[in-house]
N, C-alpha and C positions, 0 to 999 in steps of 0.2 A: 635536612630535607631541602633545604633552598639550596644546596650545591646540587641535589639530581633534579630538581626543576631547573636551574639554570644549565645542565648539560643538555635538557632537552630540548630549552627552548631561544639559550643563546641568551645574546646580549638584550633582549627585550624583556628579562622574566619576569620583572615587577612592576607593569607599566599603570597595571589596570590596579595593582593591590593598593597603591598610593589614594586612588582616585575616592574611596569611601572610608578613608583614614583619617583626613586632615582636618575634619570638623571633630570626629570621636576622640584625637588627641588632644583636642583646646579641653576637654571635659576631664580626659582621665586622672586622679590623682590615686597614690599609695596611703592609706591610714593609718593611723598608730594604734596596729592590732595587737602589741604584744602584752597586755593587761586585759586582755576579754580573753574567753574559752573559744576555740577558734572552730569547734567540735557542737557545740550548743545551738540549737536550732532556735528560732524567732516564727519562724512559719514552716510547714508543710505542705507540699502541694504533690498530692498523688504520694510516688515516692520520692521526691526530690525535695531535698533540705536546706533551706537558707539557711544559712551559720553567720553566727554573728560577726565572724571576720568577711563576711562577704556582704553582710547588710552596711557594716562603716564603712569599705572599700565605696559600697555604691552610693552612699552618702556623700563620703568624701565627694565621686564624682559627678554627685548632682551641685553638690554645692558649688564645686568648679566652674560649671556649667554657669550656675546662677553668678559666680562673680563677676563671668566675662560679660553679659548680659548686662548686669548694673554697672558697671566700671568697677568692682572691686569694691565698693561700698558696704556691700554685707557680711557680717561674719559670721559663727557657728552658732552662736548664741542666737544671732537675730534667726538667722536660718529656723532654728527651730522654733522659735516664735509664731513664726509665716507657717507654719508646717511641713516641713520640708523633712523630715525624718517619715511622716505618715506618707508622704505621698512619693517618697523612695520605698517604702516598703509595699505599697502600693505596686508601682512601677515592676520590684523583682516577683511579686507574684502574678504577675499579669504574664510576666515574660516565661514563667518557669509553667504555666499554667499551658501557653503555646508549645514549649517544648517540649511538654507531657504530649500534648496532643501531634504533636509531629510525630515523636516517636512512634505514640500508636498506629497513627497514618504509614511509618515507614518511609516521611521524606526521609531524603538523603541528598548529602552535594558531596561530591567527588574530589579527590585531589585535581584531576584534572580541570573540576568546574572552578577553581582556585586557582590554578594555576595559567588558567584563560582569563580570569580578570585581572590576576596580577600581571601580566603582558598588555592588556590592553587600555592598563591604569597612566595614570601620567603623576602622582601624590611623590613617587620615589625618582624622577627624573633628573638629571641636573641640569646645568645649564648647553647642550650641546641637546639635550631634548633623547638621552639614553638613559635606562637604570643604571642608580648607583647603587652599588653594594655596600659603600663606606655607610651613605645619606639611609638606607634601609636599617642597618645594623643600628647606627646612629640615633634613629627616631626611636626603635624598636625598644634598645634601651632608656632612653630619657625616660620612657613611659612603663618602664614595669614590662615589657612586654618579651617573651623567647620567641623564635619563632614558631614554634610548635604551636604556644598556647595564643598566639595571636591566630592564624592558621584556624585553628579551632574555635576562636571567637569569631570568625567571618564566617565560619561553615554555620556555627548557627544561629548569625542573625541573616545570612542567605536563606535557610529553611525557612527560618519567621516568613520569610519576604515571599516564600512558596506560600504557606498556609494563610497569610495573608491575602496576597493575590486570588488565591480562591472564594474567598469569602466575600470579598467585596468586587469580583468580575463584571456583578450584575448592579451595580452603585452608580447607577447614571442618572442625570434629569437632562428633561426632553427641555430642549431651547422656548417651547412655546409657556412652558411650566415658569420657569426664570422670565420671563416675559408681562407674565400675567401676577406674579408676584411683584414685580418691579413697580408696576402701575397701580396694585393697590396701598404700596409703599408708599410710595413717590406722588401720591395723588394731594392735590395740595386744595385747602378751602379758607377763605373768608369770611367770618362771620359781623353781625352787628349783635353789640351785646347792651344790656341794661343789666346793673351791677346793684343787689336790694342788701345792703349789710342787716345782719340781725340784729345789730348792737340800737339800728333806728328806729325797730320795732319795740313796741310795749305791751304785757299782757293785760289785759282788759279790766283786771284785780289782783292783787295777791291771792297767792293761792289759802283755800281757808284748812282747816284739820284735815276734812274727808276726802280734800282734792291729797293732803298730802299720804296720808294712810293710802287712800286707791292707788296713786302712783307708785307709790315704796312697796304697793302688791305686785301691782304689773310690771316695774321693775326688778322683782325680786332678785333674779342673777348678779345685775348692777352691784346688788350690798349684802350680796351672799359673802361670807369670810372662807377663803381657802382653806382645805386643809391644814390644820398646824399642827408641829412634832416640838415634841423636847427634845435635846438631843445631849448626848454626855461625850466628850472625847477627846485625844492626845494627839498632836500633832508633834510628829518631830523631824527636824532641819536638822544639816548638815554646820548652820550658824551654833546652836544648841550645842557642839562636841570640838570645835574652833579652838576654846579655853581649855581643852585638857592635850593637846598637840605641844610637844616640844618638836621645834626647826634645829637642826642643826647649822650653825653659820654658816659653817663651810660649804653646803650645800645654799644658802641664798645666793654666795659669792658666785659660785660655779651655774646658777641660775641666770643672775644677771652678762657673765660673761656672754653667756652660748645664745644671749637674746638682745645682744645691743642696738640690732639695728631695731627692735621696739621700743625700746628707749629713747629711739634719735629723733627729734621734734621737728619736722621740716618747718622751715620760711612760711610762713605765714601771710597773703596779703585780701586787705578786703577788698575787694573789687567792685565797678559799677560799668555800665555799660550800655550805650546807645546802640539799638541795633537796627539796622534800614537796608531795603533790600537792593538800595541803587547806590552807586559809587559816587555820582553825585551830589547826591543827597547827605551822604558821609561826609564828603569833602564838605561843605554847605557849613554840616555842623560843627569840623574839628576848625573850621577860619571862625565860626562865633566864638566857639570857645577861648583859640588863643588869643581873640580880642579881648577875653575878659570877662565872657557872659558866663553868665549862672548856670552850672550842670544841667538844672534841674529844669530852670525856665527853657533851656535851648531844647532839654528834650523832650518838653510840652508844646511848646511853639512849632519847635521843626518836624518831631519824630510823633506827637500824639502820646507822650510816654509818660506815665503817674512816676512820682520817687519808687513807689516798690516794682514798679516794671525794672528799671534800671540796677536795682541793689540784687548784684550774685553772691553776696558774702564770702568768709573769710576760705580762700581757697589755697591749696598748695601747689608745687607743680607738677604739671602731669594730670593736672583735670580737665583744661580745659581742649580745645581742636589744638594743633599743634601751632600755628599760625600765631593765633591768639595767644595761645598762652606764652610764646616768645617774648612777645609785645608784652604781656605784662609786667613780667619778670625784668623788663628792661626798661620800666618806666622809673622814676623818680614819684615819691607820694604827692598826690594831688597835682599832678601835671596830664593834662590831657596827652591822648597819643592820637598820631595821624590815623587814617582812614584803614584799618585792614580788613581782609581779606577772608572769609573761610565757608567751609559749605552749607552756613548760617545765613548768610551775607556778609553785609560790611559793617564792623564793629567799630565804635570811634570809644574809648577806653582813661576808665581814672581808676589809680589804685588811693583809694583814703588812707589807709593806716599801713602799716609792715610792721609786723611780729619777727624778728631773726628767730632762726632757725640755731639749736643746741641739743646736746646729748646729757640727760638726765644722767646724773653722778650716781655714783652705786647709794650714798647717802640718803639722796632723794627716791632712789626709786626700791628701798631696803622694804619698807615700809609694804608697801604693795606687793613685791615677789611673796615676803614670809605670808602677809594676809592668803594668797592664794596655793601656796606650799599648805598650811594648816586648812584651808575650804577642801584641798584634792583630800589631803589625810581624815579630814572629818566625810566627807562622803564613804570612804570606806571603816571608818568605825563606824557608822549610822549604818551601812551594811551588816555588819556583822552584830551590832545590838538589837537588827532586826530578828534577827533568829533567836536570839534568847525572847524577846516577848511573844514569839511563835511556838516555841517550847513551851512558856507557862501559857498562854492561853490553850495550847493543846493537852498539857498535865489536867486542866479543868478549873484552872482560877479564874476569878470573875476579874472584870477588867481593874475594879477596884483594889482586885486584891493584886493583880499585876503590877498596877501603877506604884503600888507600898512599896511590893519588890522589887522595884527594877528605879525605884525615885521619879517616876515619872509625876505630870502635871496635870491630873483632871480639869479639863473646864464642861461649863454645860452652858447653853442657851437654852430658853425657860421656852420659847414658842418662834416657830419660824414658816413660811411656808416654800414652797421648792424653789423657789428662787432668790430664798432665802433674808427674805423680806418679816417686819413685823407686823400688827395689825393698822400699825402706824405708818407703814410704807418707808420705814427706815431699815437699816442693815446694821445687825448687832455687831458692836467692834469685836466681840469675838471671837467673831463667825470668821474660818480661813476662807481665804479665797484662793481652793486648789480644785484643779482637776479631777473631776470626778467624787467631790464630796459629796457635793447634796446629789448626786443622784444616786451615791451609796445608801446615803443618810434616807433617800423616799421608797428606797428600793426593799429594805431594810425591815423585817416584821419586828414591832416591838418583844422586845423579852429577849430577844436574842443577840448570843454571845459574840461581838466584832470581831471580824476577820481584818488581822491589818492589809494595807492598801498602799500603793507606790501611789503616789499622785507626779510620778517625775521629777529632774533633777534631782536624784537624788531623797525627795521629800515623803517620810508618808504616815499615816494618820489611822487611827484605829474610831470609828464611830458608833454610839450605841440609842439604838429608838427606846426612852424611857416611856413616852408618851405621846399619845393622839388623839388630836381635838378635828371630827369630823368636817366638812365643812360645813355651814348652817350661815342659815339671815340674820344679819345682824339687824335687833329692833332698831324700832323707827326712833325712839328716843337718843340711841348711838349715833346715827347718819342722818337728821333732823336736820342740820344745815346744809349738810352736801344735799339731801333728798332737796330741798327750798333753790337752789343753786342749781341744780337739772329739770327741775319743774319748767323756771323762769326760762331757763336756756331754750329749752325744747316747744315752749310756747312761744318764743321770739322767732326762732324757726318756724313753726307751724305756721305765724304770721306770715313772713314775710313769705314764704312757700302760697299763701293762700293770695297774697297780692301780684306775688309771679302769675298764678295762675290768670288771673282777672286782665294782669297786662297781655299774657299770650295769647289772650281771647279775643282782646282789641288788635293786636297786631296781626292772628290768621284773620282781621275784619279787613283786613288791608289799612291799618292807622301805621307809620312810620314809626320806629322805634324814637329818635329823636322827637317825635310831637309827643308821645308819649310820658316823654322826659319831664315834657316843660314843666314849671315850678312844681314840678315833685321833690326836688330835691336829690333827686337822684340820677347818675351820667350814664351818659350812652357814650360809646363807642365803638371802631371796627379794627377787627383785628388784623395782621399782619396772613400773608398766605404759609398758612402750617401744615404738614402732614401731620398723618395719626401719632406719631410721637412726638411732635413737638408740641401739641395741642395744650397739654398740660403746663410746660416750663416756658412759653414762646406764649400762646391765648389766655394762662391761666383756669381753665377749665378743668373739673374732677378728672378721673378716667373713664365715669359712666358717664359725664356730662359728654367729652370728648367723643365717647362710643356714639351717643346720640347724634350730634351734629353729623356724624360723619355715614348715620343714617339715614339722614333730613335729604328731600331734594330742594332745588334751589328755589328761595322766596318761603320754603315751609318754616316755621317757626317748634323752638322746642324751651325747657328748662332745665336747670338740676343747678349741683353746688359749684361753689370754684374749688380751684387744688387747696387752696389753705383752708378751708372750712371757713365758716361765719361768716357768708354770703349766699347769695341765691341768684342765679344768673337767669335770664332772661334772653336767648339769640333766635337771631334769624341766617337761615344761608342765604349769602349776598354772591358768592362766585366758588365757580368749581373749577381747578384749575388742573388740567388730564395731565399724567405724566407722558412722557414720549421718547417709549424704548426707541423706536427707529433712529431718533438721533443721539440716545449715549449706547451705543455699542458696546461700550467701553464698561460701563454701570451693567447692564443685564450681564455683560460675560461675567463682571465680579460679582454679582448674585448667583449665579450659575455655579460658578466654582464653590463659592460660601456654601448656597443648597448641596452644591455636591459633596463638600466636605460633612457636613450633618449626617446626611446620611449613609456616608461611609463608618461615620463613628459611631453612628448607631449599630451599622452593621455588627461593630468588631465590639461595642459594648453587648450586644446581643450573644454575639457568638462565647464572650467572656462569660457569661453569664450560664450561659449552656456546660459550659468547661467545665465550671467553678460547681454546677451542680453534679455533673456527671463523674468530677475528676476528684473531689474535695480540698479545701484549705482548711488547715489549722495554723490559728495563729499565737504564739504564747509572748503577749505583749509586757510581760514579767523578765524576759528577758530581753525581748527590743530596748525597754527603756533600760535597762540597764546597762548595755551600751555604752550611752552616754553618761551615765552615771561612773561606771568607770573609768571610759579614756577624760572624762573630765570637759566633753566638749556639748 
């Protein structure tokens, strides 16, 4: 196809196809599909099938994505930690959800509409500013790509970008909107506060029987006991089938060969580092130092810098800007380096320690390959033992009677409730801590027969409700100290709340917060100018407190808690400080663009939303996770 586009349109034909390429290729990578069913669907969306060799493919290339993003820090394991398997399957039914709905619509993009962008791209140019053919071919394969099915991948994420564009045409905010938001943002206040701790208040008596019996009624909720379940069940891991794996040597040997560059342990060096945003200032510090001076003291003296400001830890190379990391690599331990250079500032530089850099012997790293050679083999025997305990629990054996036959391990917890807590507020050592147990286990009508359960990686668990303990008040004779220890609490508050009151009474009298103060024991002061979000972390004020003040006009006075509890504040508004769109232009347009991003995304989660009801998904996350469960990642 690309020889009769380029007879038609000459030496330009792929100027434009470069141009929406060269981000999509930093992402795309191939997966190791040949151990999944390439046929087996994970989701359904209308009639279109994701198959699990297309769900690791995009995996893969989300993960891609995400390493160029962190520098390469994250791996498959973490990946799916973060969530990054849900939020790639996410991603392909969104996409497959739009190209149901296109179809229906009827877009369409033309060879021609293809073959105008790739003329007016610049991604495949070379250095004389004309399409390469070589540089085309080139990219096309690094990435998995023919040109047909690349082609066909542009065609329809151009249609997206049609059915897109429609949807959110009408996704504007009006400048005066961004304007008016800006200032109630940006609107900044001053308060004067008096600060009443509860801990300085005292209740007027211990409370006596009737005070506490009345309290332990009207807080009933407080010392009501949750729900609790028994529960009976089998968990089995891939650790669990480890010990019946023979390796073959010759297969560790041939492991470690085809992997040695994981094996090879870079250079090691701990680093530290003064960083200052002027060059003379660098120079300043690298002359203390080679005088003699103390790291640490110079970069508290000169730079304002604590020891752990300075400590970057044990790095390799190739982490840090390029500049820098030159400089390090070429210091000597514990020798300062001159002043450099990078889009940081200017770094003046000590390496503490250096780790040399070696390549793990097949000896040393035997131990680790075999461990992970019998993990890969035990995740698929624990596949396949899966089906035999699905066989007898569907012949009609009780789990107990499964567990005989098949050697498994009953354990039970005696009471727990959904979060898997006892009545003590501890968490049974029993209790797994997998994916979706306890909300099998609350889900779950006693008496009835466990359905096993993947809990991921590989891992899964068969759970059975023996019993339920409704939830009810626990007496007062149970909770008798905690009940005596919220009594007091909430009477120390009531106090110091009813003292609040009595000072706010004198200050709307016009009395000064500071006269107020005097030999009460108690401080006034004023706060810094905060907006509504800083009110809390910056004034210390609750969220309702904060809500208040920024209700208050100025001189009115109000109360409530601070953000950490166990206080009672006391303000007045002392100054209101207007924000002033006219002069950040610059601030209203990046709120503008922000609002306008919102509601674009809403647009297109609305419209998803619409799709998803009209179009349908299903999704069989029985075979998403296993996935991973197979290729091992």
């Amino acid at each position: 196809m690309l020889d009769t586009l380029r007879k038609s349109a000459g030496s330009w034909i792929v100027k434009i196809f470069l141009g929406l390429l060269v981000l999509s290729f930093a992402a795309w990578g191939i997966g190791d599909i040949f151990r999944i069913s390439p046929d087996t669907a994970v989701a359904t969306v209308g009639g279109t099938k994701i198959t699990q060799s297309a769900y690791i493919n995009g995996f893969n290339r989300d993960l891609r994505n995400l390493q160029l993003q962190s520098g390469g820090g994250i791996d498959a394991e973490q990946a799916r930690q973060l969530g990054l398997p849900r939020q790639t399957l996410d991603r392909m039914i969104s996409q497959a959800l739009y190209d149901e709905a296109a179809r229906r619509l009827g877009l369409q993009v033309s060879d021609e509409m293809i073959r105008k962008e790739i003329l007016e791209g610049s991604t495949f140019k070379d250095s004389t500013g004309t399409f390469s053919p070589a540089l085309f071919e080139r990219l096309l394969n690094q990435n998995g790509y023919s040109e047909q099915s690349y082609i066909e991948t542009r065609k329809t994420e151009l249609v997206r970008q049609q059915l897109f564009e429609a949807v959110i045409v009408g996704g504007q905010v009006p400048e005066r909107m961004a304007e008016h938001i800006y200032r109630h943002r940006n609107q900044r206040r001053v308060a004067e506060l008096i600060r009443l701790p509860h801990d300085t208040f005292a209740p007027a008596a211990p409370p006596d029987e009737t005070m506490l019996v009345e309290y332990h009624r009207a807080h009933a909720t407080r010392y009501t006991a949750p729900e609790m379940r028994q529960l009976t069940f089998v968990v089995l891991t891939p650790e669990d089938f480890k010990g019946e794996i023979a390796i073959d040597p010759a297969e560790v040997r041939e492991s470690y060969d085809s992997r040695l560059a994981e094996f090879t342990v870079p250079e090691m060096r701990e680093v530290e580092q003064i960083l200052v945003p002027d060059e003379a200032q660098a120079k300043q510090i690298a002359d203390r130092l080679a005088e003699g001076g103390d790291f640490y003291a110079v970069a508290k003296e000169l730079a304002g810098k604590e020891p752990a400001e300075v400590k970057l830890g044990a790095l390799s190379a190739g982490t840090l800007p390029e500049t820098v990391d030159k400089a390090v690599f070429a210091l000597a331990a514990d020798r300062p380096s001159q002043p450099v250079q990078s889009p940081f500032g200017w770094h003046v530089l000590r390496v503490t320690s250096i780790t040399p850099g070696h390549q793990m012997s097949f000896e040393e790293a035997k131990a680790k390959i075999e461990g992970e050679l019998r993990l890969d083999r035990a995740h698929d025997a624990l596949y396949d033992f899966s089906t035999r305990i699905d066989d007898a629990l569907a012949s009609g054996a009780s789990l107990e009677q499964t567990a005989q036959q098949l050697a498994l391990t009953l354990k039970v917890v005696e009471a727990v409730d959904a979060r898997g807590l006892t009545l003590d507020g501890t968490r049974p050592e029993a209790l797994p801590r997998l994916d979706g147990f306890l909300q099998t286990a609350f889900e779950t009508e006693p008496g009835d027969e466990p359905v096993l359960k993947d809990a991921g990686q590989g891992t899964y668990f068969l759970v059975r409700v023996d019993k339920v303990t409704p939830p009810a008040r626990r007496p007062l004779d149970e909770v008798r100290d905690q009940v005596r220890v919220d009594w007091e609490a909430d009477a120390r508050r009531d106090a110091a709340e009813a003292k609040a009151g009595q000072l706010a009474e004198k200050a709307r009298a016009g009395e000064s917060l500071d006269a107020l103060t005097q030999g009460s024991g108690f401080d006034s002061f004023t706060t810094s100018p905060v907006t509504r979000a800083e009110a809390t972390s910056k004034a210390g004020l609750s969220r309702a407190a904060a809500e208040a003040l920024f209700e208050l006009k100025r001189g009115e006075v109000g109360t409530g808690e601070n953000a950490a509890g166990g206080a009672t504040l006391v303000f007045r508004l002392k100054e209101v400080v207007a924000a002033a769109p006219s002069s950040d232009s610059a601030g209203v347009e990046q709120m503008r663009q922000g609002l306008k991003r919102l509601v674009l995304a809403d647009l297109l989660d609305q419209f998803k939303v619409a799709l998803n009801d009209k179009i349908g998904v299903e999704v069989n996350q029985r075979a998403a996770d296993s996935v991973f469960d197979q290729t091992g990642r």
